[in-house]
N, C-alpha and C positions, 0 to 999 in steps of 0.2 A: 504494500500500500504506500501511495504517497505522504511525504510530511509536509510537514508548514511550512516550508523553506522550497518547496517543488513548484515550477510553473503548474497556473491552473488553464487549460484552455477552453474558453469559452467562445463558440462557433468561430470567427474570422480573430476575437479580442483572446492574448497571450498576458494573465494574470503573471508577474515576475514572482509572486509567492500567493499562499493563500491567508494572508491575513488583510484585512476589508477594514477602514473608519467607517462604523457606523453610522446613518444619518443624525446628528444632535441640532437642533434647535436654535442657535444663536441669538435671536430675535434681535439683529442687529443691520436691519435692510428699510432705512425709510424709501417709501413709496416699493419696497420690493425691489429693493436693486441692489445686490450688492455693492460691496466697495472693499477699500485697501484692506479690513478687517477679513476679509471672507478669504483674500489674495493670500493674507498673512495665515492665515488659522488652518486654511487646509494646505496650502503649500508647505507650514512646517509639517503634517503629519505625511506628503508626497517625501520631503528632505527626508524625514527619520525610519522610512523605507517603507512601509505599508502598500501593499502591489495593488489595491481600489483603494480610491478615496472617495466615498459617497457624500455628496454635497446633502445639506438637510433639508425636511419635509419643504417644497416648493409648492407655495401654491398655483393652481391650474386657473382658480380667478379671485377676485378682491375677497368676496363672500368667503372664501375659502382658508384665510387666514386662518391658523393658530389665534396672532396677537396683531397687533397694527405694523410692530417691526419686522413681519416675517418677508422671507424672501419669498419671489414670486416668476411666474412666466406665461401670464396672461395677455404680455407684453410686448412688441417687438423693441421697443427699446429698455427691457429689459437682460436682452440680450446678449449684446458685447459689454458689458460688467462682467457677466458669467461667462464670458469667453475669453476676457481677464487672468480668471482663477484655473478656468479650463487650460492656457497656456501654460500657465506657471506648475500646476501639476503634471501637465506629459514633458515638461522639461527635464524634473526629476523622472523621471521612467517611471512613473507609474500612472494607474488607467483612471481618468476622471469620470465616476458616476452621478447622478442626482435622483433624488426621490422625489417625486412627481405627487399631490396630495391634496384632498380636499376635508378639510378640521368639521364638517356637519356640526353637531348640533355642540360641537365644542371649541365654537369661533369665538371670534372677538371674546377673549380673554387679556388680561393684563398680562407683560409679561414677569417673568417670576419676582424678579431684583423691585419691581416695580408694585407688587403688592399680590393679594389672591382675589381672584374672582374675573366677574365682566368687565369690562374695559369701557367707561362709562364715557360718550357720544364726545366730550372736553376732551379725553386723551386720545380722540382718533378710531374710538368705538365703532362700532355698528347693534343696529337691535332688529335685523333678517336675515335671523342664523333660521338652518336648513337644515332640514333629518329624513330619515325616510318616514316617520309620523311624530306628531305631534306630543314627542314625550320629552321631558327634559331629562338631560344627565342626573341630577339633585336635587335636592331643595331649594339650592340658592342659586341654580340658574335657569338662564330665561329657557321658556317655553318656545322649541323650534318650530318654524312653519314647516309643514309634512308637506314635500315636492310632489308634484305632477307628473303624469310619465311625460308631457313637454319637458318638465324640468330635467328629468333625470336624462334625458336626450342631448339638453344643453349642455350637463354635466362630463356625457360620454364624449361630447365634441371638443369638451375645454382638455382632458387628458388627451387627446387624440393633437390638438392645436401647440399645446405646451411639449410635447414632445419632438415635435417638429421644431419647436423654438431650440430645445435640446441640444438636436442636432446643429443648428446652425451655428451655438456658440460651441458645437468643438466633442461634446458628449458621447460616449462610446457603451456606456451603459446607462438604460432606463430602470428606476423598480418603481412601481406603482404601491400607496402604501393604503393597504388592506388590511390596518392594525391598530392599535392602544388604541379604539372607542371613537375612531375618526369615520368620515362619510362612506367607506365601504364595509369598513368593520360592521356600522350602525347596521346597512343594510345586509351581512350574511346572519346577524342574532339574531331572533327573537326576545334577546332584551329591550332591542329598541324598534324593531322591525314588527308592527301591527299591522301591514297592508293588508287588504284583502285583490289587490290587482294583481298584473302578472310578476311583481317586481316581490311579494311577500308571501308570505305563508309555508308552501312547499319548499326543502332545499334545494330543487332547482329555481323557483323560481325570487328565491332571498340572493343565489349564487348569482343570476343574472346580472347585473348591474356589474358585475367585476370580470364578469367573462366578456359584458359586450366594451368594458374599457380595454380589455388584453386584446379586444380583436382590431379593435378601433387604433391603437397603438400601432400594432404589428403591420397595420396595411397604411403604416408612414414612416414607420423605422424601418431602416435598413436592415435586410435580411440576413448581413453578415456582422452584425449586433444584437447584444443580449439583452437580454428583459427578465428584470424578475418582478416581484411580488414580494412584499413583504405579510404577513400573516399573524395573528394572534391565534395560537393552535387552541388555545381554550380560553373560557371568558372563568374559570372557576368556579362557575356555578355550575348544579346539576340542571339541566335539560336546557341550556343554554348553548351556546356554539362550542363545539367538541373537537378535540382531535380527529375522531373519526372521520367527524365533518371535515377539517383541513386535510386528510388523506385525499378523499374524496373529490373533494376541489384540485387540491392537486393533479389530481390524476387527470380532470378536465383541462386545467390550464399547461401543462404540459400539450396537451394535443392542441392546444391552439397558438401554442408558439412560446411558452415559457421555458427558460432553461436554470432558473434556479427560485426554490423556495426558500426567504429569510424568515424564519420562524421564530417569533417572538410568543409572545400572550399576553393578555387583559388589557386593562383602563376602559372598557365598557361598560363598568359600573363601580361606584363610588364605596370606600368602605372593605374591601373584596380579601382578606386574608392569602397569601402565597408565601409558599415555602421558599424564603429567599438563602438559598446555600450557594455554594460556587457550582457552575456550571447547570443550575436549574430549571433549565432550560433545554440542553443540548439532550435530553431524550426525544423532544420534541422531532429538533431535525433529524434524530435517528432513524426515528418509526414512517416521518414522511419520505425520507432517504428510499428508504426499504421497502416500504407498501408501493410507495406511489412510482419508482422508478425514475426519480427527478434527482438534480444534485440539490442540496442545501445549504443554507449558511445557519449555525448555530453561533448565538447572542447571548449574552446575560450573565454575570460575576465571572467572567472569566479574564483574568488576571496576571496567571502563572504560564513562562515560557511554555514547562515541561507538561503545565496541563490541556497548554491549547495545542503544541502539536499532538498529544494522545488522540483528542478528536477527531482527527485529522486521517493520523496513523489506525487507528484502527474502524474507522471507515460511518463514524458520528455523523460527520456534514465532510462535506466539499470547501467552505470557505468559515475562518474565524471573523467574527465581525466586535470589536473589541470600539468600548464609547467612552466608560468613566477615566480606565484606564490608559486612553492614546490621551485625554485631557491632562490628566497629572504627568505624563511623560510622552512630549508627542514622538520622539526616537524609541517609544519600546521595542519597533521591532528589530533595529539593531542590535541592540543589546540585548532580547533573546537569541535572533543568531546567533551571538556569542557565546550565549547558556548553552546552546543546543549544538554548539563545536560546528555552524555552519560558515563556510568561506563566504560571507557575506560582505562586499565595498563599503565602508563607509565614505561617504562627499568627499573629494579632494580637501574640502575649504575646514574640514572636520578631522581629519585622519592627526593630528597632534593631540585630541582629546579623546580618539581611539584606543578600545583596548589590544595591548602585545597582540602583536598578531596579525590586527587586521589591515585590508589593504585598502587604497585607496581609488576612488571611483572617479579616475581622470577620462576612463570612457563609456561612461552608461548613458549619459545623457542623449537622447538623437536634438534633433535640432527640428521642432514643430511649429517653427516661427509664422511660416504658409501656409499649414494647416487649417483648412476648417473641417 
C-alpha cells in the first residue's frame, strides 16, 4: 500500500503527497474577494509542502455566505484575487483546490472573533436565509424561507457558474460541500428536510439536489479534473442521515463523475454529543473507501506524522486532510517527512533551518506564470 509521502493520482491532476489543507473558514474577504491574507495563508501551507491546498467554503452566491466576510464566486470579478493565490500555490508544487458552498439556513452569521449568532443588517447582515423548509437551526436563529424547486434550480446553476469561475482563476480541483449543516447537508437529512416534492422525503429524492449539482459541475469542469464532495457521514442522531446513507450516495456520485469522498460529520443540529478522540472520524472514510469503491479523504484530530501515514498505509482513505493542525504549524508536513525518514526538499530559501539531512528544493518549482 501507498504512504503519505506517495504521489496520489487523480484523473489528469499528480497529488506530490497525500496530505490535503483542509477547507477553514477565514472570514476575511470583504465583498468576497480575496486578498494578500488569502495569498499569505494558503501559500504558507503550498511553502510547508502539503500536495492540495483547499481554499475555504466559497460561496456560489451573496445569500450563501457563512458570514458577510466570506469568500465568494458568484463573481466575475471575483476572480483574479483567487487567481492571485491560485499562482502562488502551483509555484510551490502543489495543487490549488476550492470548496464550492452554499451556508442554507446557516447564513449571515457573525463571524466568530466578532461575536455568536446573526449578523444583525448594521454589520452587513442579511435576514433571506434559505433551507430546504422552513425550520431553523435553534432557538436563537432566524427562521429560513423553504426554497422552491425554481429556487433550488437557481441554486444548481450558481454551483454549476462558480465552478467555471474556478477554473478560470487557475483551479485544478473542485469539492462541492455536502456537510456541517450547510445547504446540501440540510437537504440529504431529514432533520431539516420536510418536503413533500421531488426534492424531500425519499432518499432519492433528499439525495437529488446534490446529485443534480455533481452533474451540473461535471458538464463545465474539465474532464481531466477532479471533483469531490465533501460529506457529513452521520448527523448522530438515530434515524437521521446515516452512514449507510453516505455509502449509498456514494456509490451514486461516483457514477456521475466523482473521484473522491471527504468524509467529515454533523453540525446539522445544535447540542449533538461526538466522541471526539484522535482520528474519529477516519472509520468513516474507511467503510465509504470499501463499500462504495471510491477513494477518500479522512479528517478530524489527526495530528500525528506516524498516525496519518497509518491511514494511508493501511488502506483508511486515499488522502489526509489535516485543519487545526496545518494552522498551528503551516510546515507540518515537512517535518513529518522527516518523522517518517522520507527524502522530502525543503525550499531553497528554508534549507538553513532544515533538519540534518535534508535537501534542498532548488528544482520543484515549475514556472505557472501563463497559466490559466
Amino acid at each position: 500500500m501507498p504512504g503519505l509521502f506517495d504521489p496520489l493520482p487523480l484523473r489528469g491532476v499528480m497529488l506530490r503527497n497525500r496530505i490535503a489543507v483542509s477547507p477553514m473558514c477565514q472570514y476575511s474577504a470583504p465583498d468576497g474577494r480575496a486578498n494578500d491574507w488569502h495569498v499569505v495563508h494558503y501559500g504558507s501551507r503550498a511553502v510547508g509542502g502539503a500536495g492540495l491546498v483547499i481554499v475555504e467554503a466559497t460561496a456560489v452566491t451573496p445569500a450563501g455566505r457563512i458570514s458577510p466576510q466570506d469568500l465568494g464566486l458568484w463573481s466575475d470579478e471575483q476572480v483574479e484575487p483567487l487567481a492571485q493565490v491560485v499562482r502562488f500555490i502551483d509555484a510551490q508544487g502543489s495543487v490549488a483546490g476550492i470548496q464550492l458552498a452554499h451556508a442554507g439556513r446557516k447564513a449571515s452569521n457573525l463571524r466568530p472573533w466578532d461575536g455568536q449568532g446573526t449578523a444583525p443588517l448594521s454589520a452587513g447582515g442579511w435576514d433571506d436565509i434559505v433551507a430546504p423548509s422552513a425550520v431553523p437551526f435553534d432557538e436563537g436563529s432566524l427562521t429560513p424561507r423553504a426554497l422552491s424547486a425554481g429556487d433550488v434550480a437557481e441554486v444548481v446553476a450558481a454551483f454549476a457558474a462558480a465552478a467555471q469561475r474556478a477554473r478560470a482563476a487557475g483551479f485544478r480541483v473542485v469539492e462541492v460541500h455536502a456537510a456541517h449543516g450547510y445547504l446540501l447537508h440540510e437537504f440529504l437529512s431529514p432533520l431539516s428536510n420536510q418536503r413533500t416534492d421531488r426534492y424531500g422525503g425519499s432518499f432519492e429524492n433528499r439525495t437529488r439536489i446534490v446529485c443534480e449539482v455533481v452533474d451540473a459541475i461535471r458538464g463545465v469542469w474539465p474532464d481531466e479534473l477532479p471533483l469531490f464532495v465533501r460529506v457529513s457521514a452521520t448527523d448522530w442522531i438515530d434515524g437521521a442521515w446515516d452512514l449507510s446513507q453516505t455509502v449509498e450516495l456514494a456509490r451514486r456520485l461516483k457514477d456521475r463523475g466523482v473521484d473522491l469522498i471527504d468524509c467529515s460529520s454533523g453540525g446539522n443540529a445544535a447540542g449533538v454529543k461526538i466522541p471526539l478522540v484522535p482520528g474519529y472520524q477516519v472509520p468513516f472514510a474507511e467503510q465509504v473507501r470499501r463499500e462504495a469503491g471510491i477513494a477518500t479523504g479522512a479528517v478530524g484530530l489527526i495530528t500525528d506524522a506516524v498516525q496519518a501515514d497509518a491511514i494511508v498505509r493501511t488502506g483508511q482513505a486515499d488522502l489526509v486532510l489535516l485543519a487545526r493542525e496545518l494552522l498551528r504549524d503551516p510546515h507540518w508536513p515537512l517535518h513529518a517527512a522527516h518523522v517518517l525518514h522520507q527524502p522530502v526538499p525543503w525550499p531553497a530559501q528554508y534549507v538553513r533551518a532544515a533538519p540534518k539531512g535534508a535537501a534542498t528544493d532548488a528544482v520543484r518549482r515549475p514556472d505557472y506564470s501563463d497559466r490559466r
